[in-house]
C-alpha positions in Angstrom: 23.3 -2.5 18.5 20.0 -2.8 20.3 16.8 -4.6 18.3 13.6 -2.5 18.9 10.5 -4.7 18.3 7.5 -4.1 16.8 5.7 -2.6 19.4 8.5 -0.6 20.5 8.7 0.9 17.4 4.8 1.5 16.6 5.0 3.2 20.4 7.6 5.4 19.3 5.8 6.3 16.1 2.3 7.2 17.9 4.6 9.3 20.5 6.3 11.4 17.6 2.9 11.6 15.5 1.1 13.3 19.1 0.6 16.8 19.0 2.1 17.2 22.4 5.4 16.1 20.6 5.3 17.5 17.1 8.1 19.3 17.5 10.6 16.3 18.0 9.4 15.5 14.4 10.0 18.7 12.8 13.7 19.0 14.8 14.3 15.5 13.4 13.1 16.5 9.9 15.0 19.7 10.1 18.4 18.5 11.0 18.3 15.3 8.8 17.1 17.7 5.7 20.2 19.4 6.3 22.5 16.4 5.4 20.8 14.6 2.9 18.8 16.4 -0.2 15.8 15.5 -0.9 14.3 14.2 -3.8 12.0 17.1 -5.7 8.0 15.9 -5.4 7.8 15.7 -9.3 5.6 12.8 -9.0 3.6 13.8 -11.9 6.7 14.9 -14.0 6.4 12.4 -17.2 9.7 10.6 -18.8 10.0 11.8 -22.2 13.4 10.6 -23.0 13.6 6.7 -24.0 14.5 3.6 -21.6 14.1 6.0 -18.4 12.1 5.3 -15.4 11.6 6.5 -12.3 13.7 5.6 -8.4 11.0 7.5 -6.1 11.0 10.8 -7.5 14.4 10.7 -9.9 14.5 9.7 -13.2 17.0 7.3 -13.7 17.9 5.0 -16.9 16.1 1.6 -17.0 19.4 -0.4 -16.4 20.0 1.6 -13.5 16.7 0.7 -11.4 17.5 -3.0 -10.9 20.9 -2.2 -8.8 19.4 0.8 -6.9 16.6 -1.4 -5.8 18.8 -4.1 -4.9 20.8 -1.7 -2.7 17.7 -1.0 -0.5 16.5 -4.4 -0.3 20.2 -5.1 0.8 20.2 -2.8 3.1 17.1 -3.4 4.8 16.8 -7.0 4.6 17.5 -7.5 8.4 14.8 -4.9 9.7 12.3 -5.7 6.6 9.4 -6.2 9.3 10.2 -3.1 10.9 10.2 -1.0 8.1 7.0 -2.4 7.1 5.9 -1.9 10.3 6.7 1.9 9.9 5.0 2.0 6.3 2.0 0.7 7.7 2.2 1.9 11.4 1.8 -2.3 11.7 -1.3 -2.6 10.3 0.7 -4.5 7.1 0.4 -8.2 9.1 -3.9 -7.9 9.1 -3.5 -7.1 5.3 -1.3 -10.0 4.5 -3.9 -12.4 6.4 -6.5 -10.5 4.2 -4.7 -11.3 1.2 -4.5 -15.1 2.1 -7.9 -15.7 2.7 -8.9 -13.9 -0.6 -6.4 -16.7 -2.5 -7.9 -19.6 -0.4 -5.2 -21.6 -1.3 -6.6 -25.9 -1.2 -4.2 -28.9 -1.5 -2.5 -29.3 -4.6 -2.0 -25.4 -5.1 1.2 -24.8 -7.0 1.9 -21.2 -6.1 4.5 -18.4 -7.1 5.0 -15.9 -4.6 7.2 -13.2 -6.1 9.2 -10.8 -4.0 8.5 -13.1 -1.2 12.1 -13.4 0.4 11.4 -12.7 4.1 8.7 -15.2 3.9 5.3 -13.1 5.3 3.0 -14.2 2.6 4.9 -17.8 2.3 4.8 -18.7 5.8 0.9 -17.6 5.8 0.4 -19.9 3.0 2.2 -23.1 4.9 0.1 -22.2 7.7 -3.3 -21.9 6.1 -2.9 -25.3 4.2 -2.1 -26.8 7.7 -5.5 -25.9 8.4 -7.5 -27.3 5.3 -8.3 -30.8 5.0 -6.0 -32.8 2.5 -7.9 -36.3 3.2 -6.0 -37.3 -0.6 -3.1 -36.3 0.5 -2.7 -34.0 -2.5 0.6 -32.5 -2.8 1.1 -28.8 -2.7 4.3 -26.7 -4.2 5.4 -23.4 -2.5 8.3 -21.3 -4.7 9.5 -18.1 -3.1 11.2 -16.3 -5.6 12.8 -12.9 -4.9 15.6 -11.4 -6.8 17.5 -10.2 -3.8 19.5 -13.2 -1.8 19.6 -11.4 1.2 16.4 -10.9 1.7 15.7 -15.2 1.2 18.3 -16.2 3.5 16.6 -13.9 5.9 13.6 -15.9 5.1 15.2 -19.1 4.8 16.7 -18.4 9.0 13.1 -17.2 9.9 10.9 -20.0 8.2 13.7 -22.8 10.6 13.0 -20.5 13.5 9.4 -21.0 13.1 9.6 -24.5 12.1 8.0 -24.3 8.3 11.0 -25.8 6.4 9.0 -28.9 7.0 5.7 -28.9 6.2 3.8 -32.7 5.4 2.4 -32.7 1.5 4.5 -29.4 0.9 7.7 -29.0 -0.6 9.4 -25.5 -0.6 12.3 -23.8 -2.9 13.6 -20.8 -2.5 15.0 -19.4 -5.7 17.0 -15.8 -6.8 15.2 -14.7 -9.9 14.1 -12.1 -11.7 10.3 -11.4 -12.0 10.7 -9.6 -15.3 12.5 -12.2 -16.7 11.1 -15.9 -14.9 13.0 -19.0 -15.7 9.7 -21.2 -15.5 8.1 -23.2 -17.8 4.8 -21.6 -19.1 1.8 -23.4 -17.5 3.5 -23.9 -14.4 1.8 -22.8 -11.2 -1.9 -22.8 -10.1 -1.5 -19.4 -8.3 0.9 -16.2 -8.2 1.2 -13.5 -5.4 3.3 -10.6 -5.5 3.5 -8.5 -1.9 4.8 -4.8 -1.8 7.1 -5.4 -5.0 5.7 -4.9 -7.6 6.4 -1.4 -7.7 10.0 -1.6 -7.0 10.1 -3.6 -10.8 11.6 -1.7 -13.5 9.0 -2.9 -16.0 5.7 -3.5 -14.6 4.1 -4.8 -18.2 7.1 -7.6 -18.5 6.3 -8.5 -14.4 2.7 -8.7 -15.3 3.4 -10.6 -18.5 5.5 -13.0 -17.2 3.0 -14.1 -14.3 0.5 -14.2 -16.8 2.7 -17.1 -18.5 3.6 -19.4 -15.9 0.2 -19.3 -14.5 -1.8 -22.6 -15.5 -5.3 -22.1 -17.2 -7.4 -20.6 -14.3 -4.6 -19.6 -12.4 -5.1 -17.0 -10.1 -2.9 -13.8 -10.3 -2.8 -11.7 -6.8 -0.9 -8.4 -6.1 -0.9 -6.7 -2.4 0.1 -3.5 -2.6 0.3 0.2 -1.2 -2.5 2.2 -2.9 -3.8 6.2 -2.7 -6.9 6.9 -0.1 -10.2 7.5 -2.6 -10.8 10.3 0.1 -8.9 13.8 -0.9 -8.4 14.9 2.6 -7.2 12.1 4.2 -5.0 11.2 1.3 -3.2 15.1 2.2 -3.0 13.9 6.0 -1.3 10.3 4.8 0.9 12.1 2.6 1.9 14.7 5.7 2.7 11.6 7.8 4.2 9.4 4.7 6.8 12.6 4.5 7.7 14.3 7.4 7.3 11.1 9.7 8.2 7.7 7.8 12.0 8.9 7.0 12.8 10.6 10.0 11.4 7.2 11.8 13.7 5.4 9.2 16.6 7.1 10.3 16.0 7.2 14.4 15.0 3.7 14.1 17.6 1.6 11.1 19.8 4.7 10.3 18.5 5.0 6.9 16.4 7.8 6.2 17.3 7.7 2.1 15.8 4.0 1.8 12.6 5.2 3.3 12.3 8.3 1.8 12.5 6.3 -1.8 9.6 4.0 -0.8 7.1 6.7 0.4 8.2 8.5 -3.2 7.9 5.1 -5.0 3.7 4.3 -3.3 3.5 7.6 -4.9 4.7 6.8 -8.2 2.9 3.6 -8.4 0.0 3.8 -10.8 -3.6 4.7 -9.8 -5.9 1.4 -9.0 -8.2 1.8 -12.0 -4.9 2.0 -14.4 -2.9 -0.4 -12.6 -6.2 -2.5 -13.4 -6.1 -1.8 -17.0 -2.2 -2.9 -17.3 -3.0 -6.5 -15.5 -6.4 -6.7 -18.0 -3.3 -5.9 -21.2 -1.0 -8.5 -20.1 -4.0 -11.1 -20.6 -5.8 -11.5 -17.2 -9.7 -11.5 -17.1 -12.2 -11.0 -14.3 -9.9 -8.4 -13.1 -11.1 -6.8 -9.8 -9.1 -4.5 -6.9 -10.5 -4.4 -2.9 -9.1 -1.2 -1.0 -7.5 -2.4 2.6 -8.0 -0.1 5.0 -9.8 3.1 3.0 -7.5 2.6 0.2 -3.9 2.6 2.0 -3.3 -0.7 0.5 -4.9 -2.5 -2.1 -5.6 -6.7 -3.5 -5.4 -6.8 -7.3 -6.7 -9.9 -8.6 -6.8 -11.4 -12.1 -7.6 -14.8 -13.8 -5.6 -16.4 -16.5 -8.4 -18.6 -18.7 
């Protein structure tokens, strides 16, 4: 089976998305509709029954999430960049070099980045350090921890591809764990980053919690993720191309149009900024701030444990 790249894939995207050619999109969108249901937009439908949450739009049970999420991860692992590069139309790789310089990592940094297993925000991190000065020679500590081993080996191939298995004054683990339920110490690492996973966690509080306990004294908690536009009307016109164009281009371009369809319907399930702010300030942080990416597409939390 052929690899499309990137740019490939982004050309194919703006083709579909031109007015000339809106009707390959709705033919697409027709004929896939008719094989696999979608998922009703109750987005603002609460859960009023006990230990539910939501998959995308559908309600599920609790201990149900973890393995459904798991499944798409699994799936997607080899064309991860891709389907970011869909989500984001490829605009996903300036906010991850946004999100490293706001954590300005320095020598000695001891960070945790969660749902990391591909490596994009791990092999920024190597490569910014390679840049600062370290005339002490201070030792650094990278831990990639993702719950999904698919998606680390991927990383794992990727970071001896690029040569950052390797890196002087920096030692590297990749681990399989659970972000709700972290087998570190308390008082562990000087900084934490979570990147587009945090809303594929069953239990947000218990994620946030959890960083909030490993994190040293004025550690540094950072969370890069898919937002809503603060503008009504371009919101509607992101929504328009979130639905009828990101799972059709999930299915032309990986054959999986379900996977995509339940991460558009999970951004839209993920809470607003201002409350998503409030649930980082409950689990203990202070100095709590968010910085819209790109009119509010995407989104940098940041929080201080003191």
């Amino acid at each position: 089976e052929d690899k499309i790249t990137s740019r490939e894939m982004i050309s194919k995207i703006r083709l579909l998305a031109n007015n000339s050619h809106g009707s390959a999109v709705k033919l697409c969108v027709r004929h896939l509709r008719n094989q696999i249901p979608l998922a009703t937009h109750a987005k603002d439908a609460p859960n009023t029954q006990e230990n539910l949450t939501h998959f995308g739009f559908e309600s599920i049970r609790e201990d149900e999430k973890a393995t459904k999420v798991h499944k798409v991860f699994e799936d997607v692992a080899q064309s991860y960049d891709l389907m970011n590069d869909v989500m984001s139309v490829g605009i996903h790789r300036l906010w991850k070099d946004a999100f490293m310089e706001e954590l300005g990592p320095t020598p000695g940094t001891k960070l945790l980045d969660m749902a990391g297993g591909t490596g994009d925000i791990a092999f920024r991190f190597l490569k910014y350090l390679a840049n600062v000065q370290n005339p002490e020679n201070k030792e650094s500590h990278l831990t990639i921890g993702d719950i999904n081993q698919h998606m680390l080996d991927v990383g794992k191939e990727r970071a001896e591809k690029l040569g950052l298995t390797k890196i002087p004054n920096c030692t590297t683990d990749w681990v399989c764990v659970d972000a709700e339920n972290l087998p570190f110490d308390a008082n562990t690492f000087t900084a934490y980053t979570i990147s587009f996973g945090i809303r594929n966690c069953t239990r947000i509080d218990k994620v946030l919690s959890e960083a909030h306990r490993v994190l040293v004294p004025g550690g540094r908690f950072l969370c890069l993720e898919f937002s809503q536009l603060s503008n009504e009307t371009l919101q509607k016109i992101y929504d328009k191309y979130s639905f009828e164009v990101i799972p059709p281009m999930g299915q032309i371009l990986a054959g999986q149009w379900q996977h995509y369809q339940y991460l558009v319907e999970s951004i839209r399930r993920f809470p607003q900024k201002d409350h998503f702010a409030n649930m980082i300030r409950t689990a203990g942080f202070t100095h709590v701030t968010y910085r819209d990416l790109t009119l509010g597409i995407s989104c940098i939390h940041s929080g201080f444990k003191l």
